[in-house]
DODREN-482090 format. One record per residue: residue in one letter; residue number from 0; y, x, z of N, C-alpha, C in turn. Coordinates in steps of 0.02 Angstrom, whole numbers, plus 50000, padded with zeros to 5 digits. Example, Ala and Ser with C-alpha at 12.3 -4.5 7.8 and 13.67 -1.06 7.14 Angstrom:
BEGIN
(A,0,(49716,50660,50390),(49775,50615,50390),(49835,50660,50390))
(S,1,(49888,50642,50354),(49947,50684,50357),(50002,50645,50394))
This chain:
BEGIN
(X,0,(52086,56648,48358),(52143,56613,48385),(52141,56619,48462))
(X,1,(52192,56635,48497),(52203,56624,48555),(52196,56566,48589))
(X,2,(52154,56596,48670),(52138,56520,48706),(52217,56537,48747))
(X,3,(52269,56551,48731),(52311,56563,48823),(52365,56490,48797))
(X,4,(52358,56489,48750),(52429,56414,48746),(52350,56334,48730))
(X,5,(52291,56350,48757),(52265,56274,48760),(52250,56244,48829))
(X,6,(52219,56191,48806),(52196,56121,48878),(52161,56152,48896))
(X,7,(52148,56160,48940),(52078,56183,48950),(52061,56131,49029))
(X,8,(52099,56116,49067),(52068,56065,49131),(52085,55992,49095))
(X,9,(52036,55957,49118),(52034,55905,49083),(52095,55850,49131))
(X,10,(52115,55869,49178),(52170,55825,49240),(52235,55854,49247))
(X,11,(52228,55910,49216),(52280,55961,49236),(52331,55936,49174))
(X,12,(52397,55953,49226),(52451,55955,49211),(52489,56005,49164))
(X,13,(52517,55971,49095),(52537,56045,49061),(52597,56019,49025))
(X,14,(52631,56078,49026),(52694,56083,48987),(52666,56094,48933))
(X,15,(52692,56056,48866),(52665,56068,48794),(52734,56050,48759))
(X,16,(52720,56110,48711),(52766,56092,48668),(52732,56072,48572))
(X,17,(52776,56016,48552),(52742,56007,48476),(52795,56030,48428))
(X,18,(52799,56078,48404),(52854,56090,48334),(52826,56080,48270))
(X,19,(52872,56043,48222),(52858,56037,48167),(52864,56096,48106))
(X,20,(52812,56094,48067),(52819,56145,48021),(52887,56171,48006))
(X,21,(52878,56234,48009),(52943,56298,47982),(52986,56273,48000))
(X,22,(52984,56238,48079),(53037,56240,48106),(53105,56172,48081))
(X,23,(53052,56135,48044),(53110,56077,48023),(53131,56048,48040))
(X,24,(53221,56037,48018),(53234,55993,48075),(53237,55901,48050))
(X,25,(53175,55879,48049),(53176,55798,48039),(53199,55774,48088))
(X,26,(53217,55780,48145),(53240,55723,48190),(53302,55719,48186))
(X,27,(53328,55701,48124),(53387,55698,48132),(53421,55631,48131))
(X,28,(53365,55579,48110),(53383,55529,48121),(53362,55464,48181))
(X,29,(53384,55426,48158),(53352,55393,48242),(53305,55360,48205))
(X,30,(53276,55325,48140),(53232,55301,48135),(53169,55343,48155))
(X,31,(53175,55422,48147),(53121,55467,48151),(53123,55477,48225))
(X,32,(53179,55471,48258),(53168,55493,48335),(53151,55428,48374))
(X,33,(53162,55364,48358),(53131,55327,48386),(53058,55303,48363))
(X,34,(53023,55328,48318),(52963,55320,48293),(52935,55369,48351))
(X,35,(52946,55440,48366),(52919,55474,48420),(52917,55448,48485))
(X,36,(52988,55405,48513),(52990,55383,48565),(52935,55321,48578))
(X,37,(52940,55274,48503),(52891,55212,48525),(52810,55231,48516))
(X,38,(52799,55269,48516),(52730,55319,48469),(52694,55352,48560))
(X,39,(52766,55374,48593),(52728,55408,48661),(52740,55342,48711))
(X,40,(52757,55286,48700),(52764,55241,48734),(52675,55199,48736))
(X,41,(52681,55206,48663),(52617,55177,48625),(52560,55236,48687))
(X,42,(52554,55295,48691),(52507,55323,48708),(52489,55315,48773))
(X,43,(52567,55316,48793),(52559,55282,48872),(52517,55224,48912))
(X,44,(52543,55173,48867),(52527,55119,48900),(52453,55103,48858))
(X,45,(52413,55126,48800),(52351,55128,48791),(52292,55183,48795))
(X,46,(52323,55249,48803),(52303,55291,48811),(52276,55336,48875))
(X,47,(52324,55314,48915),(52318,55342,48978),(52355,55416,48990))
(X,48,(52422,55427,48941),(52480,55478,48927),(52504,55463,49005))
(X,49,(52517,55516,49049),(52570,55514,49104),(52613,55544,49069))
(X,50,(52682,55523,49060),(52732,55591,49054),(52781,55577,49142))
(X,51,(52811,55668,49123),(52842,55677,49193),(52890,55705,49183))
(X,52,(52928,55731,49096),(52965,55741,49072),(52951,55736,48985))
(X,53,(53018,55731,48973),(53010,55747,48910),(53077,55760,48854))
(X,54,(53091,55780,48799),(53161,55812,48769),(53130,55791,48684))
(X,55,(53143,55760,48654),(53134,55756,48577),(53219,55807,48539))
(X,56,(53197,55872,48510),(53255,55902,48485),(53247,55888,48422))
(X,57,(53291,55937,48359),(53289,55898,48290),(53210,55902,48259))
(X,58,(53173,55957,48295),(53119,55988,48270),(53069,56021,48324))
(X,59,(53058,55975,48382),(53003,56013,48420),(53011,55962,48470))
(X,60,(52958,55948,48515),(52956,55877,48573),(52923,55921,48621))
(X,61,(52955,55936,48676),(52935,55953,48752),(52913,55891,48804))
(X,62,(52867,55921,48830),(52845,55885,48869),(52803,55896,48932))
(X,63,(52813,55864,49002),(52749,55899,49037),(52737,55823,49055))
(X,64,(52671,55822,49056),(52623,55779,49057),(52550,55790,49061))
(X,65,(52514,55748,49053),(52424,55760,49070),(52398,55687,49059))
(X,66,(52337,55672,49059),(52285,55615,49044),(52237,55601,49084))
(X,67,(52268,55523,49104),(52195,55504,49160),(52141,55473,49126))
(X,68,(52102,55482,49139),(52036,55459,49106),(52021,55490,49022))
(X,69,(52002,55453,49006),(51982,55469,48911),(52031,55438,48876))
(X,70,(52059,55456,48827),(52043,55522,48787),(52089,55565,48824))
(X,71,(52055,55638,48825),(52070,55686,48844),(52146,55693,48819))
(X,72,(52176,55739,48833),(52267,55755,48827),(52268,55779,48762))
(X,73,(52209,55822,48740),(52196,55871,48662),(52192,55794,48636))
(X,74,(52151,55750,48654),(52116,55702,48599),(52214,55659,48594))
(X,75,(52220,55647,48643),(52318,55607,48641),(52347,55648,48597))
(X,76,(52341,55689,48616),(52393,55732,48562),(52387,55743,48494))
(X,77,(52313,55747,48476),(52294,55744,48415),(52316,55689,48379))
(X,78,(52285,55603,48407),(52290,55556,48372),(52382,55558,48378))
(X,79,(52427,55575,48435),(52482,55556,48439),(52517,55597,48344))
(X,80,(52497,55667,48340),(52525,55692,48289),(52491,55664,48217))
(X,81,(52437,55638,48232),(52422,55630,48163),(52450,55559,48131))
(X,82,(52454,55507,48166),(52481,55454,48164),(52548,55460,48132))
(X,83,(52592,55506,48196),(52674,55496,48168),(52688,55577,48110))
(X,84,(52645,55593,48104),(52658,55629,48031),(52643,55583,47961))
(X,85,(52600,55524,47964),(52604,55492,47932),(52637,55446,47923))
(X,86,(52676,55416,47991),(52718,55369,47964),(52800,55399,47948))
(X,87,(52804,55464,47979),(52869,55499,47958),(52864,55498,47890))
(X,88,(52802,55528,47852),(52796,55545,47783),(52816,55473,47742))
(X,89,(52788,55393,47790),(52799,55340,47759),(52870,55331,47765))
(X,90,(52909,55343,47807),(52970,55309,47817),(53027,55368,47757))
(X,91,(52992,55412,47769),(53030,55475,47722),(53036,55449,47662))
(X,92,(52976,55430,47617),(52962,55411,47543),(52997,55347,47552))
(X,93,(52992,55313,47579),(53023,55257,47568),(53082,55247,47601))
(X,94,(53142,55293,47637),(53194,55289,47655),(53247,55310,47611))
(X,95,(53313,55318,47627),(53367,55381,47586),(53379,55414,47622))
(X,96,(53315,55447,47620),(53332,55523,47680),(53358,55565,47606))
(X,97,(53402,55602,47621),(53441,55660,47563),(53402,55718,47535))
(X,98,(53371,55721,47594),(53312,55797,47605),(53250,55773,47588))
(X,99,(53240,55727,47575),(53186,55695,47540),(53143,55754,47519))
(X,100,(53166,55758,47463),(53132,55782,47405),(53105,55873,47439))
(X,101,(53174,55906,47471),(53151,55959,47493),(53086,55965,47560))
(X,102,(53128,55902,47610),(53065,55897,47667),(52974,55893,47633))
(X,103,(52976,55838,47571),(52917,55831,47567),(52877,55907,47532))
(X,104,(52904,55927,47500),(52896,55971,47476),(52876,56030,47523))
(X,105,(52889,56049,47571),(52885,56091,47616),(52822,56065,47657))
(X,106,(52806,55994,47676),(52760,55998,47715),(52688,55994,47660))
(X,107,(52714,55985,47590),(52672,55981,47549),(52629,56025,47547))
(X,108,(52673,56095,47538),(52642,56174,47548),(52631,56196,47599))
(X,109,(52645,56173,47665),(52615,56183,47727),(52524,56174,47726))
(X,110,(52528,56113,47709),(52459,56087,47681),(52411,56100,47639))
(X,111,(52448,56135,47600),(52433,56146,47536),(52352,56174,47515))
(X,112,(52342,56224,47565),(52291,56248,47558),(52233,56222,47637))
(X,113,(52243,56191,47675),(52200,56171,47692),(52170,56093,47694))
(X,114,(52082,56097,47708),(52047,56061,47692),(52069,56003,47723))
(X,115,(52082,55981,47792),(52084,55935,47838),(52151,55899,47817))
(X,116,(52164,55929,47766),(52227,55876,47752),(52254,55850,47691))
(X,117,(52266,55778,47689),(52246,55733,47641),(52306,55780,47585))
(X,118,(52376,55766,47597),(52455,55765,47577),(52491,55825,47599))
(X,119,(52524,55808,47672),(52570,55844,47695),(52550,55844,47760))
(X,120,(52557,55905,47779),(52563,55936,47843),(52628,55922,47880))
(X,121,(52624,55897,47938),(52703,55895,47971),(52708,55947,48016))
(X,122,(52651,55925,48071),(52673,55969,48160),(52646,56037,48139))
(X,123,(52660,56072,48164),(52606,56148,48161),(52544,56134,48213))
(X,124,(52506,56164,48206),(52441,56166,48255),(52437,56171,48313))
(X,125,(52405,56143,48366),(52421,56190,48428),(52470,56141,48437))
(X,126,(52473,56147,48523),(52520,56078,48564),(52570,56156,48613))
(X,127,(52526,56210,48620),(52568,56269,48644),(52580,56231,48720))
(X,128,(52531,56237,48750),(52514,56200,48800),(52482,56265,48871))
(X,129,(52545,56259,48911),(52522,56284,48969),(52520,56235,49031))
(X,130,(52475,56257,49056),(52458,56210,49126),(52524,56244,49195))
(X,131,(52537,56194,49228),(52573,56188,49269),(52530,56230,49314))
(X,132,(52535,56290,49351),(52481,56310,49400),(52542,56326,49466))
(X,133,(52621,56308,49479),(52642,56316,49544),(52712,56274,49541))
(X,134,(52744,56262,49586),(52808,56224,49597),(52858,56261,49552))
(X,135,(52835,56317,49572),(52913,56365,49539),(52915,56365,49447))
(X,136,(52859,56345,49449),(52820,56355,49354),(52856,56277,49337))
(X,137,(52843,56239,49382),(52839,56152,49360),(52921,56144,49347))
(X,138,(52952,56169,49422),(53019,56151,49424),(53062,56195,49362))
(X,139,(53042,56243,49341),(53075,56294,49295),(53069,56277,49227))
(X,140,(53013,56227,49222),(52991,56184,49149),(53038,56117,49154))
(X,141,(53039,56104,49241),(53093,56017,49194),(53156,56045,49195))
(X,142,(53178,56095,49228),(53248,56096,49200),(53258,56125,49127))
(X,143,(53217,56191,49097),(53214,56192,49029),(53206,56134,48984))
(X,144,(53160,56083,49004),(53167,56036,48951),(53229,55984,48965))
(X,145,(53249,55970,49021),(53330,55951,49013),(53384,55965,48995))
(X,146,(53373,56041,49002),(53444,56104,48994),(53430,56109,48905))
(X,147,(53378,56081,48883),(53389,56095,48802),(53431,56055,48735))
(X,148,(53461,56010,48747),(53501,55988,48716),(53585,56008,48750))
(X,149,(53598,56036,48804),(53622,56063,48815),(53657,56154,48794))
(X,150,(53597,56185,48806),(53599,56232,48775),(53615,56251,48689))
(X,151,(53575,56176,48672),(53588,56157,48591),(53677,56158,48604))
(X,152,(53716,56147,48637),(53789,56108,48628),(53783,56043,48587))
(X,153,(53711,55992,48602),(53711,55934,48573),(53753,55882,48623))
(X,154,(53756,55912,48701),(53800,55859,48739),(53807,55921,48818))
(X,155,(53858,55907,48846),(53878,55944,48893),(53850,55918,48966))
(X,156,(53804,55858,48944),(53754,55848,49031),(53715,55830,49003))
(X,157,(53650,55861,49019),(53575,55838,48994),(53562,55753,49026))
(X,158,(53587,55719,49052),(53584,55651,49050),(53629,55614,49004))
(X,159,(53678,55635,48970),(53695,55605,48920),(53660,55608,48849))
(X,160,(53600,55633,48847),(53573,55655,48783),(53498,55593,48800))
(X,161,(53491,55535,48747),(53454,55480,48745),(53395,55508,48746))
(X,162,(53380,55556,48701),(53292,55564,48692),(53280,55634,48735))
(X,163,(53289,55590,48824),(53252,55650,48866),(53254,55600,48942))
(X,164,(53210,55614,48959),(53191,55610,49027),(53258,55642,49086))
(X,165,(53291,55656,49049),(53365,55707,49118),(53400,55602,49118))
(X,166,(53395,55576,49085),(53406,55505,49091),(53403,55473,49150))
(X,167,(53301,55460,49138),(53266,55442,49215),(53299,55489,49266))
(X,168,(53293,55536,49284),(53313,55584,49333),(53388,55589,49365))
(X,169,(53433,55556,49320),(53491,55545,49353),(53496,55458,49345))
(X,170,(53428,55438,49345),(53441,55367,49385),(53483,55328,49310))
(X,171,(53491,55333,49256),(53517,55292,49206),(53459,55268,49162))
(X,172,(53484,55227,49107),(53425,55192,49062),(53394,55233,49019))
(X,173,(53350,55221,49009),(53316,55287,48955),(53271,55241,48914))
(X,174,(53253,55282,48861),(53200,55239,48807),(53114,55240,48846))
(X,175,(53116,55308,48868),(53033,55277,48891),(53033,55319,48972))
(X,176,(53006,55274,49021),(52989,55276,49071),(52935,55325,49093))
(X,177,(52959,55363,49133),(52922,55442,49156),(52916,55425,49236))
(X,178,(52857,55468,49252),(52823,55491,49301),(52900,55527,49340))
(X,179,(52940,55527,49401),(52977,55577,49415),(52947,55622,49457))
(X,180,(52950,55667,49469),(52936,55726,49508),(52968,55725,49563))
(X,181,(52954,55708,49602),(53002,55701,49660),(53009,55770,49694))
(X,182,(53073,55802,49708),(53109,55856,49759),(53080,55866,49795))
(X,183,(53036,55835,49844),(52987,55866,49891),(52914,55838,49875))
(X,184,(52905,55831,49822),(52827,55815,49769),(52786,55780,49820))
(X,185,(52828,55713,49862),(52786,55668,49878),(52750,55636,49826))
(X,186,(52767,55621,49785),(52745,55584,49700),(52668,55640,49666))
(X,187,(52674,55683,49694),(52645,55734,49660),(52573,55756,49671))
């Protein structure tokens, strides 16, 4: 396996992205997209999660962020996915999601054959995590993760789209409170 998409500085700053198996699109509802939102809120404020952006789409969560102190950003990220693959899987079985039957099924066989996993597999492996190493890298990552519900044609200004940080950044209410990057990275 390739080391070029891991953590490797334990302070350092990285754009990571998490997609869910074969590309599914579960976030389609808000019970599932606010389980992610209160889940990185959760990491924040016990974990020691900075975020400095972030974009939840139907099927993949961008983000640049990093970890002060312990647990490491690998160790956040780990417990962050293993947690809300289980309670997606809880809210799934016990919701009227339609796709029920097909979603579970799919992460069933995702799983299927490996050891480390009890049921169902949700996220794919790997956070696909590059470190921030210059301005032009940092600034070219928050506008991609703003410009992506956009680009989706999910809304025609990345601050009108709830589950993203382009919120904070044009100064309106947002679900979870980010680090901003300030234009001349006094903040930084």
């Amino acid at each position: 396996m390739s080391d070029k998409y891991k953590i490797h500085t334990k302070d350092g700053v990285y754009f990571v992205t998490l997609t869910i198996v074969s590309w599914i699109d579960i976030f389609t509802r808000p019970e599932y997209k606010n389980l992610i939102a209160d889940s990185l809120i959760y990491c924040q404020k016990n974990k020691g999660l900075e975020i400095y952006a972030w974009c939840l789409m139907s099927n993949h969560l961008h983000m640049i962020c990093r970890a002060t102190g312990y647990p490491t950003l690998s160790d956040i990220l780990r417990d962050f996915k293993k947690y809300t693959a289980k309670e997606l899987i809880s809210k799934m079985e016990q919701g009227t999601e339609s796709r029920k039957k097909w979603m579970l099924n799919e992460f069933e066989f995702a799983g299927r054959h490996l050891n480390r996993i009890e049921n169902y597999k949700v996220w794919q492996d790997g956070n696909h995590a590059e470190e921030v190493y210059s301005l032009g890298f940092l600034y070219q990552k928050l506008e991609y993760i703003h410009q992506n519900p956009v680009r989706q044609m999910i809304v025609v200004n990345p601050e009108d789209y709830l589950y993203s940080s382009a919120r904070n950044y044009a100064d309106l209410s947002s679900m979870i409170d980010v680090i901003k990057i300030s234009p001349r990275l006094r903040q930084w």
